[in-house]
MARZA-962522 format. One line per field, with one value per residue (C-alpha): y, x, z; residue in three letters; residue number from 0. Coordinates in pm, whole numbers. Layout:
! residues N
north <- (Y|...)
east <- (X|...)
up <- (Z|...)
r <- (ALA|...)
k <- (NUM|...)
! end
This chain:
! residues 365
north <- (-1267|-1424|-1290|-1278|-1376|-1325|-1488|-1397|-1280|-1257|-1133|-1098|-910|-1029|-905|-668|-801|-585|-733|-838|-1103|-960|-1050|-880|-1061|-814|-987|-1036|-725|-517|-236|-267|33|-46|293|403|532|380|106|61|-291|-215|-278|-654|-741|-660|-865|-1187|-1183|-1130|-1416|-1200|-1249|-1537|-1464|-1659|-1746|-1698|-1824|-1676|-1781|-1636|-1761|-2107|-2124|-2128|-1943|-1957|-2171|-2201|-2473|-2674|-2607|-2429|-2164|-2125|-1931|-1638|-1742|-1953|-1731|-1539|-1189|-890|-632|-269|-119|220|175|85|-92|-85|-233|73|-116|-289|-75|-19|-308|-529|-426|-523|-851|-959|-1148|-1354|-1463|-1593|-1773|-1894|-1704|-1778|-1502|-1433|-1424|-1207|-896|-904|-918|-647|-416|-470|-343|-51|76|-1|193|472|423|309|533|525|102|188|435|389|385|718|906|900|1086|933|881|730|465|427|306|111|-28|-171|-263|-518|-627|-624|-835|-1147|-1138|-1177|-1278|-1041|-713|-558|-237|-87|308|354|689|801|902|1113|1533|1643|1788|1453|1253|1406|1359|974|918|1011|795|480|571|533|205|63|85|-75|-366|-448|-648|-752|-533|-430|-53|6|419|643|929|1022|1096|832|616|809|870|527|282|88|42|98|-83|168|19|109|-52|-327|-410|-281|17|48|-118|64|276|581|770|600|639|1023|1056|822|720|477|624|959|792|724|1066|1233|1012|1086|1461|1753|1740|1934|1760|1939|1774|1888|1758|1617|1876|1720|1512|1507|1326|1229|1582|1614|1945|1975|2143|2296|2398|2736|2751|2793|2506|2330|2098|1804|1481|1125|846|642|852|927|871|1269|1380|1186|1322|1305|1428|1638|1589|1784|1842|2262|2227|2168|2519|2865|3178|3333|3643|3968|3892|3549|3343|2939|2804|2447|2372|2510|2634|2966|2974|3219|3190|3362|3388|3276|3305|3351|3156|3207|2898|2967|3045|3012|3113|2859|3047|2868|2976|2845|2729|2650|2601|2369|2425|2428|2501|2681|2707|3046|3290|3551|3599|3717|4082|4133|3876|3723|3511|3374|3066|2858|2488|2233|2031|1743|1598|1611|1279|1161|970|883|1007|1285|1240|1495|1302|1204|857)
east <- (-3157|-3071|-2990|-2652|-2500|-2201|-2141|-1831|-1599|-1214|-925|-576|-220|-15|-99|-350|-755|-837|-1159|-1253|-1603|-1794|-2215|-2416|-2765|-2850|-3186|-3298|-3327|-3157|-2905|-2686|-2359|-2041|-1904|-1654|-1309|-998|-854|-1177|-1239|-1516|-1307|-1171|-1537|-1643|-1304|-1380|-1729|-1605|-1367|-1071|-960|-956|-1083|-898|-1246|-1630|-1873|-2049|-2304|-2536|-2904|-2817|-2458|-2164|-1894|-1667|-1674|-1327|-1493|-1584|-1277|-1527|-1356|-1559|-1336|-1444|-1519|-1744|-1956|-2151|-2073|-2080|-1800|-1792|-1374|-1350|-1085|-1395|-1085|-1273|-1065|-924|-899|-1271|-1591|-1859|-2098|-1730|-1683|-2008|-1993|-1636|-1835|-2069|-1805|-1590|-1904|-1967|-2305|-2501|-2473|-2804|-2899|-2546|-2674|-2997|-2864|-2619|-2892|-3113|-2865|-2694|-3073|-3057|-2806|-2910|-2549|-2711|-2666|-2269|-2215|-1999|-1741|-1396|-1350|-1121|-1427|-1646|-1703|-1621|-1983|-2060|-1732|-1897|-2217|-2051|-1833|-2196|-2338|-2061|-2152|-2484|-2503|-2429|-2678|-2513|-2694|-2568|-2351|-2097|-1988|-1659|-1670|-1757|-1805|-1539|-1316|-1580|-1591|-1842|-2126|-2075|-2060|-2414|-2566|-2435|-2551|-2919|-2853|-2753|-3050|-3322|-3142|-3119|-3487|-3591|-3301|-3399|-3096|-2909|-2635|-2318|-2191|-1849|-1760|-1630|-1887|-2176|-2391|-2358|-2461|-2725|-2910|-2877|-2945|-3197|-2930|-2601|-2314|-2057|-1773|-1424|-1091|-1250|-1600|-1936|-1962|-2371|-2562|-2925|-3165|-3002|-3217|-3119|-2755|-2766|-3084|-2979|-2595|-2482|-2166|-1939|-1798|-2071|-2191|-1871|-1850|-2200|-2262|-2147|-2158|-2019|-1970|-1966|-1807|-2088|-2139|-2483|-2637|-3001|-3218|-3623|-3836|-3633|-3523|-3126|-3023|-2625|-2391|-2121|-1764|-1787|-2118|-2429|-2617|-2895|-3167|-3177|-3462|-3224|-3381|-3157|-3117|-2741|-2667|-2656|-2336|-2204|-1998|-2142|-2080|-2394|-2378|-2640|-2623|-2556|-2906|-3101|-2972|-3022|-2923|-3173|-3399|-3357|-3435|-3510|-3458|-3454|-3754|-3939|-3847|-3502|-3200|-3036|-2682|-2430|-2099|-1828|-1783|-1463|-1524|-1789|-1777|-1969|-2067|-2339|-2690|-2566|-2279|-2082|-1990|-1770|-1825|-1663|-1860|-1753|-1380|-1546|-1574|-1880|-2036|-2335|-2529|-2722|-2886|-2788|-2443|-2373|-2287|-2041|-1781|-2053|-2387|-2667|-2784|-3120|-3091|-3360|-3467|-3559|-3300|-2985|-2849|-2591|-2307|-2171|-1790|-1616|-1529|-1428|-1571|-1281|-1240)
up <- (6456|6775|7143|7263|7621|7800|8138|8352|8061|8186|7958|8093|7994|8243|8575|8428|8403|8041|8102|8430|8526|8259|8186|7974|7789|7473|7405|7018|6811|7116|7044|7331|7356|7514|7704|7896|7853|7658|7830|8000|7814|7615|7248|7401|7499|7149|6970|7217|7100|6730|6797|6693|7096|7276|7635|7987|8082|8083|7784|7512|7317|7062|6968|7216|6959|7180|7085|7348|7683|7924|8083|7828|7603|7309|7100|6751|6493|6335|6034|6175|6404|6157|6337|6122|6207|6124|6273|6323|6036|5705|5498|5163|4879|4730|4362|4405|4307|4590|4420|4440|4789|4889|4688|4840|5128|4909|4691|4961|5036|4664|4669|4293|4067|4069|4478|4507|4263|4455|4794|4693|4502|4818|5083|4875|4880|5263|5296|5012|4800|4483|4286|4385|4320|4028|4198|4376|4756|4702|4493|4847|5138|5460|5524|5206|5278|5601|5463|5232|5502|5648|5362|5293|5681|5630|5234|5418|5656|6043|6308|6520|6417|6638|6544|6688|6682|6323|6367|6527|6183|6106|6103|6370|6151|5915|6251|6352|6023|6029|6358|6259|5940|6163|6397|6137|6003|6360|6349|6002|6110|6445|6448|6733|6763|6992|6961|7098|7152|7405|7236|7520|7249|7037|7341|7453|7116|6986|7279|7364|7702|7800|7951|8119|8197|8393|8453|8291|8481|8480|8600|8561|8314|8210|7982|7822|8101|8394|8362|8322|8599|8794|8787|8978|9132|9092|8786|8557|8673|8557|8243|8117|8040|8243|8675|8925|9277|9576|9941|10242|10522|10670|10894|10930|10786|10823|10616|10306|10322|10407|10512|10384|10518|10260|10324|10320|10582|10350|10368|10073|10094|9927|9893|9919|9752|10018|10297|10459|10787|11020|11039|10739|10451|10147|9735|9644|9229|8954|8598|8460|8345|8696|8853|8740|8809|9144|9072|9221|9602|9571|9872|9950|9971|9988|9610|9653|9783|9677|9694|9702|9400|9310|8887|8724|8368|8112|7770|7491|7320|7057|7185|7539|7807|7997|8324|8563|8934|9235|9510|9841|9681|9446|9048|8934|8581|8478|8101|8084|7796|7954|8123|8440|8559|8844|9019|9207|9134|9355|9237|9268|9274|9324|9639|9399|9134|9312|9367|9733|9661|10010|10108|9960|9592|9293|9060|8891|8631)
r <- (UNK|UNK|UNK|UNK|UNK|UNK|UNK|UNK|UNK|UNK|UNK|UNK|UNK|UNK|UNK|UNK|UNK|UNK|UNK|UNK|UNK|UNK|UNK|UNK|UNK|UNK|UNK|UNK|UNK|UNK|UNK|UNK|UNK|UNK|UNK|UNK|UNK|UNK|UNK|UNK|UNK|UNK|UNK|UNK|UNK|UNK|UNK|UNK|UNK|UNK|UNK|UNK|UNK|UNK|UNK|UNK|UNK|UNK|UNK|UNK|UNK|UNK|UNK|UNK|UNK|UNK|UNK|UNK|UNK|UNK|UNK|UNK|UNK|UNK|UNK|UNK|UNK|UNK|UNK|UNK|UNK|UNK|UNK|UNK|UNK|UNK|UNK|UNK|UNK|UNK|UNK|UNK|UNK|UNK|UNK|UNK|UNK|UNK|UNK|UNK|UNK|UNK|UNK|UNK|UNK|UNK|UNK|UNK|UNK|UNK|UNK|UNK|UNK|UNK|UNK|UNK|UNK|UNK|UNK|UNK|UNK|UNK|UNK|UNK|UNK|UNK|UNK|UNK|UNK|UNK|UNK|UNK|UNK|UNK|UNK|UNK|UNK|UNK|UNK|UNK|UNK|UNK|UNK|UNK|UNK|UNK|UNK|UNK|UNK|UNK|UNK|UNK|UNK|UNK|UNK|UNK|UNK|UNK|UNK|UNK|UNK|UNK|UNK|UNK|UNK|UNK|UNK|UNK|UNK|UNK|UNK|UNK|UNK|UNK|UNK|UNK|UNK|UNK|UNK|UNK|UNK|UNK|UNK|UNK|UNK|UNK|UNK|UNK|UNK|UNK|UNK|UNK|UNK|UNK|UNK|UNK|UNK|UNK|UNK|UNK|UNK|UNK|UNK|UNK|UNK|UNK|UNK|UNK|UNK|UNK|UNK|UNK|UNK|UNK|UNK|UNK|UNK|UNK|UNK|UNK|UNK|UNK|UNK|UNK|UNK|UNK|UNK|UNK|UNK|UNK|UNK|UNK|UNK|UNK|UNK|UNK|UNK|UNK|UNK|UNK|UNK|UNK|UNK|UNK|UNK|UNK|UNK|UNK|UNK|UNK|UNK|UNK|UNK|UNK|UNK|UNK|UNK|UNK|UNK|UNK|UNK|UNK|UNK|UNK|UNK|UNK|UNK|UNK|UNK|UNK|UNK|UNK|UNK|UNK|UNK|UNK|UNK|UNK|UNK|UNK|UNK|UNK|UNK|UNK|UNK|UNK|UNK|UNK|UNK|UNK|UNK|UNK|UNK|UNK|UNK|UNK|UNK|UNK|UNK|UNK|UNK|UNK|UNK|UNK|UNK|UNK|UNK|UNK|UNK|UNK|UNK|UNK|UNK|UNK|UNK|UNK|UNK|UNK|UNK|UNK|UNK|UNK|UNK|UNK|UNK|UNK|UNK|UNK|UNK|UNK|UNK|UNK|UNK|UNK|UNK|UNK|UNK|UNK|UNK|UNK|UNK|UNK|UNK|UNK|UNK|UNK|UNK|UNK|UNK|UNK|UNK|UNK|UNK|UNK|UNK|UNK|UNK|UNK|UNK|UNK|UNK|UNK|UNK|UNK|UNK)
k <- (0|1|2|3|4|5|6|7|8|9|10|11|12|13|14|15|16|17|18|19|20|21|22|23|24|25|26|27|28|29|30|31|32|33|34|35|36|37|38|39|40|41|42|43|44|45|46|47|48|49|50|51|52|53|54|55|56|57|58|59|60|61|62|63|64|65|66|67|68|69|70|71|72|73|74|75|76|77|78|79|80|81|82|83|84|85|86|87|88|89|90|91|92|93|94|95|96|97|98|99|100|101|102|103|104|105|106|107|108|109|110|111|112|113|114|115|116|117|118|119|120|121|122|123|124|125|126|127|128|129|130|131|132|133|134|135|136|137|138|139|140|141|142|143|144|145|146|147|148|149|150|151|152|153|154|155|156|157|158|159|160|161|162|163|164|165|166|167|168|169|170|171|172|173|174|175|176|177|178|179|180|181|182|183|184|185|186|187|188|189|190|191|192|193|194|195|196|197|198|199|200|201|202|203|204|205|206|207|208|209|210|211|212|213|214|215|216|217|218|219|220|221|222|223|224|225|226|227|228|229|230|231|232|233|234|235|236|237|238|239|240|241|242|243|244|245|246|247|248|249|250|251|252|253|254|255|256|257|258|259|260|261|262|263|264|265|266|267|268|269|270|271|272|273|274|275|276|277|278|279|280|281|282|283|284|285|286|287|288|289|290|291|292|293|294|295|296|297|298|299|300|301|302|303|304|305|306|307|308|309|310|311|312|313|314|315|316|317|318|319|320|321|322|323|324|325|326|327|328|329|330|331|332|333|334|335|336|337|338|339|340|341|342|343|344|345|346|347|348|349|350|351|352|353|354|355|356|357|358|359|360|361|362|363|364)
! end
């Protein structure tokens, strides 16, 4: 196992910078996901690592192994890197068993007979497709081709392994049970490893941290928990999970506590971890699960605000209602139990939690 560095990674089409002064360190044994929308960069980072793309600048280097330098004129081939590489595509030989799928790396590498049975016995039980080494590519689920698409990764032991959306082919119950699969295994590996999706989920339940990225840079970089607590800007708090943004206006501010101002007239209070200036605009932002829907004569209060919506719609999602209200002209989402009655709601949201992004801002990627 080894750690693995980028420093100041630049790819170019044309005029466009796909990826743009790029530096990540995923330290030995890390599980490191790459997130963001398409086109965001995240799938070139992963191919100029892989050496499948050869960057305009920046350097790379895994375990003190450079892969790639500008500056010094370095650009190891893939072959020679020792990357293992899981597409979103698992291109199993259709004509080669799953034991001679798994094999096909060790006999390009003129593995003995002997070390290449154990190697493969030892990561089909890795993976837990044993008892399926004899079958066709065509006679599996796309799970099972999935782990077998890993083990053939795995048999020839990389130093790091970069996986690009391996999931992502996958049904959405399948896709669930294959993420808990790849959680466990993550675990018993402990190898170095890159994860490339677009899935929320994925990032958030298999990260040790995350790396969301736009237009090509870093958008925030952190624990699974302190990009959805505590994103960085409107767009990491849009791209991760559900939040509704609402423009106010700074009416006060006493003691950490900022008094806003929304467009309609009612007004919230808020505690700023870094304070905005009185009279400022602001974006308040909270997640569907920090509000609720106020009790019979409830009114605000020193934990909260209560809050006056109208109710758009009411959808019922399976154990819960999604209820979209408008709020000072602003959409806004709630998650309840039980749905609401009438065309209007009062709701209660929480002095603590909320997060300020200065300026006005929708939210929007």
């Amino acid at each position: 196992m080894a750690d693995l560095k980028i420093e100041g990674l630049v790819r170019r089409f044309g005029t466009v910078r796909a990826v743009d002064d790029v530096s990540i360190h995923v330290a030995d044994g890390e599980f490191v996901t790459l997130l963001g929308p398409s086109g965001c960069g995240k799938s070139t980072t992963l191919a100029a690592v892989a050496g499948l793309d050869r960057p305009d600048g920046g350097r790379i280097t895994v375990g003190g192994k450079t892969y790639f330098d500008s500056a010094r004129g370095i650009y190891l081939p893939p072959e020679s890197r020792g990357c293992g590489l899981v597409f979103q595509s698992y291109a199993l030989w259709p004509h080669m068993t799953v034991a001679d799928n798994v094999a096909f790396p060790l006999t390009l590498r003129k593995v003995k007979t002997a070390d290449r049975k154990r190697r493969i016995a030892e990561v089909l039980a890795l993976v837990e497709m044993e008892p399926y080494a004899d079958r066709y590519p065509h006679m599996l689920s796309g799970g099972q081709q999935q782990r077998v698409a890993l083990a053939r990764t795995l048999v020839y032991q990389p130093s790091i392994l970069l996986l690009d959306e391996p999931l992502s082919n996958l049904d959405a119950k399948l896709r669930d049970r294959a993420r808990a699969w790849l959680a466990e295994l993550r675990t018993r590996l402990g190898l170095t490893t890159i994860y490339v999706t677009h899935d929320q989920i994925e990032a958030l339940s298999l990260s040790d941290r995350i790396v969301v990225m736009s237009a090509g840079r870093i958008a925030q970089l952190g624990s699974p928990q302190d990009i959805y607590e505590r994103p960085a800007d409107p767009f990491v708090a849009d791209f991760i999970g559900t939040t509704n943004f609402l423009p106010a206006k700074v009416a006060a501010l006493t003691g950490g506590v900022a008094t806003l101002e929304l467009a309609d007239g009612q007004r919230v209070e808020v505690t700023a971890d870094r304070p905005p200036v009185a009279g400022s605009r602001v974006t308040l932002a909270f997640r569907p699960e920090q509000m609720r829907a106020a009790t019979a004569g409830e009114a605000s209060g020193a934990e909260g605000s209560v809050i006056a919506t109208r109710v758009l719609s009411r959808s019922y999602i399976g154990g819960r209602w999604q209820v979209a209200l408008d709020l000072a002209d602003a959409p806004i989402r709630l998650e309840t139990e039980v749905p609401p009655t009438g065309d209007e709601l009062h709701l209660w949201l929480p002095r603590a939690g909320c997060i300020l992004f200065a300026g006005a801002s929708n939210g929007a990627a």
